[in-house]
N, C-alpha and C positions, 0 to 999 in steps of 0.2 A: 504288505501290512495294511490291514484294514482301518480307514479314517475314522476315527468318533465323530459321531453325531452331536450335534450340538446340547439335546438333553443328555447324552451320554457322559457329556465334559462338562456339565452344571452336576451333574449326580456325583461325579467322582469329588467335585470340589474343584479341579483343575483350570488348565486351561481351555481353550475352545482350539481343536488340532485341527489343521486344513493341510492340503498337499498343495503345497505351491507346482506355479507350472514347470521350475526347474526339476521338481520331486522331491524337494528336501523339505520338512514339516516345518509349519508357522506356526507359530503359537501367539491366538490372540486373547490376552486377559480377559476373564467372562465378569471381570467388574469391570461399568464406566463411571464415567463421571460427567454429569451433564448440566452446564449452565447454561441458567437463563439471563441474559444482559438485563434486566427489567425486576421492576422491585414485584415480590409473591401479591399474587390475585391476577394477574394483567393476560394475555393473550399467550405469549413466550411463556410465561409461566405457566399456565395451562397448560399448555402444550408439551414442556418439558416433563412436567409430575405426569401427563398421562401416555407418556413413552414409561417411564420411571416404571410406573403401575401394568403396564404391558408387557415389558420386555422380561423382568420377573417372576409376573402373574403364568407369561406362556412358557416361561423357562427357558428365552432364550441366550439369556446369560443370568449368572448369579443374583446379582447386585448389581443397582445403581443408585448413585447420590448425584440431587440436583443443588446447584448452589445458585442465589441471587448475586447481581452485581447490575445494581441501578443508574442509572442518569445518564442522563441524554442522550436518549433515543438509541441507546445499545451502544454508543463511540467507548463508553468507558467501559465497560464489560468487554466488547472485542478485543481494546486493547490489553487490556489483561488476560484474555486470554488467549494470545497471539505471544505476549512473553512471558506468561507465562508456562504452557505447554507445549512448546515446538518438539516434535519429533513422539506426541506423547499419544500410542494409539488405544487409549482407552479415556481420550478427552474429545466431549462432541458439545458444540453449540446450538441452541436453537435461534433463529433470528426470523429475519421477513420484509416486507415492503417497506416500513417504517424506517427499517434502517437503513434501506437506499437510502431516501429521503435527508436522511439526517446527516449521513456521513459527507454530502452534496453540499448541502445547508452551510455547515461547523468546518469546513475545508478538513475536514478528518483528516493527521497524517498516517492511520491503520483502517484502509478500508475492505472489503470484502475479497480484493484480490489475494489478500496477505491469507486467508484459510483456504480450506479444502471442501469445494461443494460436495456431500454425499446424498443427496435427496431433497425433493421437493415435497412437505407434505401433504400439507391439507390447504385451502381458500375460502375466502367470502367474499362473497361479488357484491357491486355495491348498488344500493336503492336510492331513488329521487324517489322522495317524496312530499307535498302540501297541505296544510292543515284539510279539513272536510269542507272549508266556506271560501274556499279561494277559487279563483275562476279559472286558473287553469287546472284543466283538465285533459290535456294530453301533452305528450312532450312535443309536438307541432305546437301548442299554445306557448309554451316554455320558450320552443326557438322563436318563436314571434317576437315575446318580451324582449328577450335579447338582442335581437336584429333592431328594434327598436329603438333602447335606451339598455345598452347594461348594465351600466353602472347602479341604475335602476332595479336589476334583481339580486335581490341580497341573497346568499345561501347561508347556511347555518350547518356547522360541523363541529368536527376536533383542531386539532391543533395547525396553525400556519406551516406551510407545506407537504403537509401529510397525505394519504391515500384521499381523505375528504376533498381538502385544497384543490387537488391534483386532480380529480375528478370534474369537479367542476368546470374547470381550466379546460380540464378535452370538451366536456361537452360544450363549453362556449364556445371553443375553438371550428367543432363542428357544426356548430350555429351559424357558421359568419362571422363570429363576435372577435373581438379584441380579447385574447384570454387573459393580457398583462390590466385590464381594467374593470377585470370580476370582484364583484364587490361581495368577498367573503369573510365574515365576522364568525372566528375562531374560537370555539368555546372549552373550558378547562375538563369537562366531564359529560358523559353524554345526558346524564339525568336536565342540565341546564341546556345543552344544545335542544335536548329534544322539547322543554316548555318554550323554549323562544318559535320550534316549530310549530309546536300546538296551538301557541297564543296569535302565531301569523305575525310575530315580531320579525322574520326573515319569510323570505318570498317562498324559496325551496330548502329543502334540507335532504343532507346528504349524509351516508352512512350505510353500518352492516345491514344486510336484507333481515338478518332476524333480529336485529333490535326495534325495527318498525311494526312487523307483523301482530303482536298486538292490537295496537293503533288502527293499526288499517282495519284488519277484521272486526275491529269496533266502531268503525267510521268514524273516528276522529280524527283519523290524515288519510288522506287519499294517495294510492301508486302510483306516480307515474311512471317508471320504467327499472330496469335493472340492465347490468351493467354485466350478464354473461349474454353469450351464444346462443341460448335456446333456453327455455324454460326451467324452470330448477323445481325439484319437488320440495313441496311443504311450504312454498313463499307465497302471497297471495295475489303476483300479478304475472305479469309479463315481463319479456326483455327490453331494451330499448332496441336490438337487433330487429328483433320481429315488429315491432313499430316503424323501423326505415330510419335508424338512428343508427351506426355503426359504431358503437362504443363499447369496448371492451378492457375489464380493469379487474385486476381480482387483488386484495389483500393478503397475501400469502405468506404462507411460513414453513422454514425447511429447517435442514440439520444440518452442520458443517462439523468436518472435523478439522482437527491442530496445522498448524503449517508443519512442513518437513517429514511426514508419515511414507512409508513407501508404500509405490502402486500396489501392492498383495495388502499389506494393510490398508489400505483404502480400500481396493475390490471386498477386503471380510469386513468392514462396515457397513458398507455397502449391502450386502447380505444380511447382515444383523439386523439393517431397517428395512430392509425388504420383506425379511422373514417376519418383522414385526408389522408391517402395514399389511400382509395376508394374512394375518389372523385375525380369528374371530373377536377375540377381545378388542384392536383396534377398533373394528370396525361398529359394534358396540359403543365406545365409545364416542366414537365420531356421531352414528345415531343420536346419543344420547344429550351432544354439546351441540348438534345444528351444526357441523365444518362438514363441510366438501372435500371427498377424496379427490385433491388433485397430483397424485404419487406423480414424481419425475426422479427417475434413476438419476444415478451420478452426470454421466455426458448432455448428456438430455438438458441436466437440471442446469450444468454448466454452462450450456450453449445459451441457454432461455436467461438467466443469466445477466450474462452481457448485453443480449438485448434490452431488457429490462433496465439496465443500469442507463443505457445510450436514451432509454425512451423518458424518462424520469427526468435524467439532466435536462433532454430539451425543453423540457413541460418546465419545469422549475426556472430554466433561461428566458421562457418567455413570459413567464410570473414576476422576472425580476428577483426570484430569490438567489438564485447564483448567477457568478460571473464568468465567463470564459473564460 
């Protein structure tokens, strides 16, 4: 018997037919369902409507519906969706760095072990940057201030413990500095972080690379450094790798499906977001919003993962925002 193709089983109206590796057909519903823990406008939500718009647009399944489910930092959105879809393989979440963070913070009793990693997708790496009148001018001037007096360099972000916080923390960390005595003033929106940057009311400021680039190519804030591996197209500086700065952070956001799905249903979602991040519309898309394809299969995305979780708690342990 010959398998359908996946447009083949969006045309008939069907299911999506795979040959499991026993031989006997799976059928995986070509409608999902996909929440965003986060109230519409935000990152997760982005994210989720531009799968939404891909996976349809490419025909790789019929339908999908994205639903909200806001506050605090994704804890209450995963929990609901952990009781309420166990076993459910046409329910996929989107989440990300943030909600390490948060589920750490909030002693979460539902945290990311309770779903199903299927993919890593996209990132933002994160920029230092200083107004245009301020005297430091490399991140060796930066680690000076610090080595110095830290408590002395104020930074300027989002929210207390977040990818911004966290940030900070390593690079003070890798300064020498005391990271639990980084003196970070936490701002509700980035419109307000970013005039306290402008105005030079915080020393440095920290954040996505392309909410700066603006600014900078106007010279009203200066780059000091970014927070990938090597160079990134379209940003207007350099890494802090390549300066002799060893700091590496990326904001990231992936997909998870339901607790309780069996391994053939996780391997065809798996596929569903893979077939979805090769195509051209994703990638289009990505073009179009500034994310970084940073695709990580299911194992992959699992392993990096737990790393991730181990590296976050210790940062946050020696910030003082969690306890052991």
């Amino acid at each position: 018997m010959r398998t359908l193709t996946r447009r083949e089983a969006v045309a008939l109206g069907g299911a999506i037919l795979t040959v499991a590796a026993g031989g006997s057909l799976q059928a995986l519903p070509s409608e999902l369902k996909i929440m965003a823990p986060a109230a519409p406008g935000g990152g997760w939500d982005q994210t989720a409507r531009v799968m939404q718009g891909v996976l349809t647009a490419e025909r790789i399944v019929r339908s999908a519906q994205v639903t909200n489910v806001a506050g605090a930092g994704g804890i209450i959105g995963i929990a609901q969706f952990v009781n309420g879809s166990k076993g459910d393989p046409t329910a996929l979440m989107v989440s990300g760095f943030v909600m390490v963070g948060a589920i750490l913070m909030n002693r979460a009793p539902v945290t990311l072990e309770a779903v199903t990693p299927i993919a890593r997708l996209t990132g933002e790496w994160q920029a230092l940057v200083v107004a245009a009148n301020s005297p430091i001018k490399t991140p060796q001037d930066l680690v000076a201030a610090l080595k110095a007096d830290v408590a002395k360099v104020s930074w300027g972000g989002g929210s207390a413990g977040g990818v911004d916080h966290i940030t900070a923390a390593m690079f003070a960390g890798l300064a020498g500095a005391d990271g639990s005595k980084v003196n970070y003033i936490a701002h509700s929106g980035g419109g307000e972080a970013m005039a306290a940057i402008l105005s030079n009311r915080v020393t440095v400021g920290v954040g996505g690379g392309s909410e700066f680039e603006q600014h900078v190519k106007g010279r009203r804030l200066r780059w000091i450094g970014l927070t990938a591996p090597q160079g990134t197209a379209g940003l207007p500086g350099p890494t802090l790798s390549e300066q002799g700065i060893k700091l590496e952070l990326q904001n990231w956001r992936g997909v998870f499906a339901a607790p309780g799905i069996t391994e053939a249903q996780r391997a065809e979602l798996g596929q569903l977001v893979e077939s979805m991040v090769k195509s051209k519309g994703w990638a289009d898309q990505l073009a179009a919003k500034g994310w970084q394809d940073t695709y990580l299969g299911a194992s992959a995305f699992e392993a990096f993962l737990k790393e991730e979780i181990a590296r976050v708690s210790a940062v946050l342990g020696q910030l003082g925002l969690v306890r052991a």
